[in-house]
N, CA, C and O atoms as a GROMACS GRO file, in nm:
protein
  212
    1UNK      N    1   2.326   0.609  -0.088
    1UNK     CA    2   2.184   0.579  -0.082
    1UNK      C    3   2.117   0.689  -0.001
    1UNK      O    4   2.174   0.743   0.094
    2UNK      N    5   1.971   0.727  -0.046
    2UNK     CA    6   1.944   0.840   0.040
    2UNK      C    7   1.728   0.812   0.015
    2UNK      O    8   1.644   0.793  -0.074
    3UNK      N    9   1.739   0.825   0.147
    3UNK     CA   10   1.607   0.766   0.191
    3UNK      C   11   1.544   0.871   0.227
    3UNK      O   12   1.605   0.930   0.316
    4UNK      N   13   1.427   0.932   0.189
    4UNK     CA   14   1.396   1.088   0.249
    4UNK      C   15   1.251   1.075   0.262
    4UNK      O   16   1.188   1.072   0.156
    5UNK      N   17   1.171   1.065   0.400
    5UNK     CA   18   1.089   1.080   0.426
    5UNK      C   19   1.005   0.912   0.391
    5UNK      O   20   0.887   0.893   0.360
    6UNK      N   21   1.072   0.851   0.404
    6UNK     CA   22   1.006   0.696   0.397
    6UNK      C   23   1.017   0.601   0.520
    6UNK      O   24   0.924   0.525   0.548
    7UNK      N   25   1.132   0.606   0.593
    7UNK     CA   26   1.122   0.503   0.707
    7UNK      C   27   1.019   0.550   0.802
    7UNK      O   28   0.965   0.456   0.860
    8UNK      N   29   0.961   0.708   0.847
    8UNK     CA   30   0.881   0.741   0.937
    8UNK      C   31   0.704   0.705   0.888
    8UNK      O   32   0.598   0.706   0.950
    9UNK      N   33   0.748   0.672   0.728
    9UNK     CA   34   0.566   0.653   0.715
    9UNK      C   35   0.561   0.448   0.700
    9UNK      O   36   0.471   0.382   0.649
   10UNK      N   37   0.665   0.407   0.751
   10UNK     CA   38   0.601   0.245   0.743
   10UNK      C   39   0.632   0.206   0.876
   10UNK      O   40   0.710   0.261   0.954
   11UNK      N   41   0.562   0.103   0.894
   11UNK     CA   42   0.506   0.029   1.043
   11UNK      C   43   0.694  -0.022   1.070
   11UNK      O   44   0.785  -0.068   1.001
   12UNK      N   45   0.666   0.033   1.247
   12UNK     CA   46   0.838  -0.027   1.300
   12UNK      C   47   0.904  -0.176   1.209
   12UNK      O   48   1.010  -0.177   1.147
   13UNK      N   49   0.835  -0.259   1.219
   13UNK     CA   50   0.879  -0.394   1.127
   13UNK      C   51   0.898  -0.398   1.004
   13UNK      O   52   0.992  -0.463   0.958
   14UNK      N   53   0.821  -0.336   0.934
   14UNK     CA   54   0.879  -0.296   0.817
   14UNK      C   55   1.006  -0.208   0.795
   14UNK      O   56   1.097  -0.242   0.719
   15UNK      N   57   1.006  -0.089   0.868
   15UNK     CA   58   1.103   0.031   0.883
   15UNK      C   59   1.290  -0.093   0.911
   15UNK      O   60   1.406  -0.083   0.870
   16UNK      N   61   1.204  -0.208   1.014
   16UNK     CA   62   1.334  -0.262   1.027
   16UNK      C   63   1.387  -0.372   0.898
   16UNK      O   64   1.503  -0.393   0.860
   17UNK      N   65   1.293  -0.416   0.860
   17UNK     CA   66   1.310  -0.542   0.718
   17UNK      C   67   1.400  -0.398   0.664
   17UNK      O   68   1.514  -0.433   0.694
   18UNK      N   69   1.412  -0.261   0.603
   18UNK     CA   70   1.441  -0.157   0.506
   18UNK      C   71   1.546  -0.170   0.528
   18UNK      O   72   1.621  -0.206   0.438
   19UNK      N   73   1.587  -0.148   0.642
   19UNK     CA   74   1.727  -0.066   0.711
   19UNK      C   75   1.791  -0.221   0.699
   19UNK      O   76   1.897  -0.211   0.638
   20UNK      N   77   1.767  -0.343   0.731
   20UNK     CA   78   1.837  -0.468   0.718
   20UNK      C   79   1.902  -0.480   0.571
   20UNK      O   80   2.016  -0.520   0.547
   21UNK      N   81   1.785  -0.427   0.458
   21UNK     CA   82   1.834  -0.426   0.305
   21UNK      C   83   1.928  -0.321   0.274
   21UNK      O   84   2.011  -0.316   0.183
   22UNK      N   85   1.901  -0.241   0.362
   22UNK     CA   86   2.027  -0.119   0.305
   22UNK      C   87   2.149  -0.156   0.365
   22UNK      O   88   2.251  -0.126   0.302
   23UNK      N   89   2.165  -0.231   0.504
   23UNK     CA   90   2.274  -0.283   0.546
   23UNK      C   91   2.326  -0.338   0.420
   23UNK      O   92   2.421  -0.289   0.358
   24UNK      N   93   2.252  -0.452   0.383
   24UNK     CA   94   2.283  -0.541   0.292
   24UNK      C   95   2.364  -0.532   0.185
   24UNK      O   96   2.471  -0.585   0.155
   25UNK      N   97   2.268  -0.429   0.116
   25UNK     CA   98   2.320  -0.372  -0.045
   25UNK      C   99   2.426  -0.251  -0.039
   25UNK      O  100   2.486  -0.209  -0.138
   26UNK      N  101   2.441  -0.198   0.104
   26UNK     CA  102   2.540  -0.086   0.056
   26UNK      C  103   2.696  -0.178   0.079
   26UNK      O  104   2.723  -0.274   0.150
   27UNK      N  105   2.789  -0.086  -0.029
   27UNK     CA  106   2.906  -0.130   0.034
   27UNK      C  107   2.945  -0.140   0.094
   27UNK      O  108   2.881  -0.132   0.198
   28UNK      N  109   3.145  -0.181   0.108
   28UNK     CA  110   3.184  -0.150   0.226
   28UNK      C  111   3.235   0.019   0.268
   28UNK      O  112   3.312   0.090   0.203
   29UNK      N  113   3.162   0.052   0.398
   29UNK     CA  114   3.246   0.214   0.410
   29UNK      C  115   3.109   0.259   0.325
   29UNK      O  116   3.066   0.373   0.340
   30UNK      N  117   3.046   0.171   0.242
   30UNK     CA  118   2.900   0.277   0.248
   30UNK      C  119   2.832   0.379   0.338
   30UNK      O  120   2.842   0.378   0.460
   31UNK      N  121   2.746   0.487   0.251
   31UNK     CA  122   2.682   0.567   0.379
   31UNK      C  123   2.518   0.534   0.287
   31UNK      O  124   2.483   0.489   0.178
   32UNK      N  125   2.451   0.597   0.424
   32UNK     CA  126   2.280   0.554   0.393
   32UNK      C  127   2.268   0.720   0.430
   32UNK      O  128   2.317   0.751   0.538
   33UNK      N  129   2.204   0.834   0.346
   33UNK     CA  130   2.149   0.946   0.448
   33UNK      C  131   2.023   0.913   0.464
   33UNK      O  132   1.968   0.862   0.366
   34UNK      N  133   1.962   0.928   0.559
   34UNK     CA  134   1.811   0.924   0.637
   34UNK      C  135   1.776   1.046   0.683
   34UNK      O  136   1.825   1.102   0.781
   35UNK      N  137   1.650   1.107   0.580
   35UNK     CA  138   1.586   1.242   0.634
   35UNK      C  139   1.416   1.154   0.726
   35UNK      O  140   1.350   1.058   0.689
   36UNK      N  141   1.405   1.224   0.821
   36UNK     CA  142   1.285   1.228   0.884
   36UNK      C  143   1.210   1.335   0.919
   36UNK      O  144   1.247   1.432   0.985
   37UNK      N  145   1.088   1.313   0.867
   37UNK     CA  146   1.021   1.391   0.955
   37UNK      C  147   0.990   1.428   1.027
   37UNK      O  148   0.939   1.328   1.078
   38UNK      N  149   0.965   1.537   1.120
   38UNK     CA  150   0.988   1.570   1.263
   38UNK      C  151   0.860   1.548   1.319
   38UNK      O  152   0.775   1.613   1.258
   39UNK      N  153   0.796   1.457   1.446
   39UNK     CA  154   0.720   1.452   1.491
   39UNK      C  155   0.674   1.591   1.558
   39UNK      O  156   0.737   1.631   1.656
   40UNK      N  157   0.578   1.658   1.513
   40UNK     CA  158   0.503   1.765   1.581
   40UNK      C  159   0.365   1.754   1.636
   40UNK      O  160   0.262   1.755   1.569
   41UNK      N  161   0.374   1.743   1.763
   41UNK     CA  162   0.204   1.760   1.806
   41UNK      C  163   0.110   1.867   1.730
   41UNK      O  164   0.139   1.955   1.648
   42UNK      N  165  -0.033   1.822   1.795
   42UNK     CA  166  -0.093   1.949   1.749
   42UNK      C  167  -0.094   2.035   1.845
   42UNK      O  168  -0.174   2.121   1.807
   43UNK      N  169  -0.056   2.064   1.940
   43UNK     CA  170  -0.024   2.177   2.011
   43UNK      C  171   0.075   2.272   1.948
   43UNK      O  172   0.079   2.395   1.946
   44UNK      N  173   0.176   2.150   1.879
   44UNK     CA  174   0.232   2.268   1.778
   44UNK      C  175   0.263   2.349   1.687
   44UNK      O  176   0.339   2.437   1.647
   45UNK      N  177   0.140   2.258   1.662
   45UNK     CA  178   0.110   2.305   1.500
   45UNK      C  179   0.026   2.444   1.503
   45UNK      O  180   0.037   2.543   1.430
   46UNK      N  181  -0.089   2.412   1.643
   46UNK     CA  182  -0.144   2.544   1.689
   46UNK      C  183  -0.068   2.660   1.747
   46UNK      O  184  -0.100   2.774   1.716
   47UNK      N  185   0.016   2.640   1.818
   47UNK     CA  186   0.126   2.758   1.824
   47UNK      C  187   0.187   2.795   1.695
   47UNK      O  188   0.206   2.917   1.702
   48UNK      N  189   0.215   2.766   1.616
   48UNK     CA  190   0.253   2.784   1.541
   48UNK      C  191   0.204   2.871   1.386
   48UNK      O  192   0.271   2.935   1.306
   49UNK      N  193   0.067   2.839   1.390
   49UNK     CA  194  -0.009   2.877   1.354
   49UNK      C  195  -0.092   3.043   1.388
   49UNK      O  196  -0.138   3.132   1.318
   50UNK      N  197  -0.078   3.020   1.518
   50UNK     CA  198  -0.047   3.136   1.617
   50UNK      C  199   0.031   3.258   1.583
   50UNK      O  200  -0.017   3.365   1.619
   51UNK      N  201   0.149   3.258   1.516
   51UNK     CA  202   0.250   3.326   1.496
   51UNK      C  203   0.268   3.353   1.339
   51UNK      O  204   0.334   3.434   1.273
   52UNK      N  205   0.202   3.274   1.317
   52UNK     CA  206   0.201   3.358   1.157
   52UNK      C  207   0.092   3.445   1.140
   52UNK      O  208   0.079   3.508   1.035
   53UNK      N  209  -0.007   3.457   1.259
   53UNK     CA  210  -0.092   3.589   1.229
   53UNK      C  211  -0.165   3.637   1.109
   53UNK      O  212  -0.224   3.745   1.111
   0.00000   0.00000   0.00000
């Protein structure tokens, strides 16, 4: 199962109802991959921005 970029955009309670269903439905010795998005301030988005000149 592979979840990419969805548990960081729903509200903590929801994010937890998800992860309870994937417990659920995966097998045994199942794997879940979970990509997230990386929280970036805007400070760093402005540095960053910075450097590409």
């Amino acid at each position: 199962m592979v979840l990419s970029n969805i548990i960081d955009n729903l509200y903590p309670y929801d994010a937890e109802i998800l992860m309870n269903e994937v417990e659920r439905i995966l097998k045994a010795k199942g794997k879940a991959l979970v990509k997230l998005n990386p929280y970036i301030t805007k400070e760093q988005i402005m540095e960053y921005e910075s450097y590409k000149g």
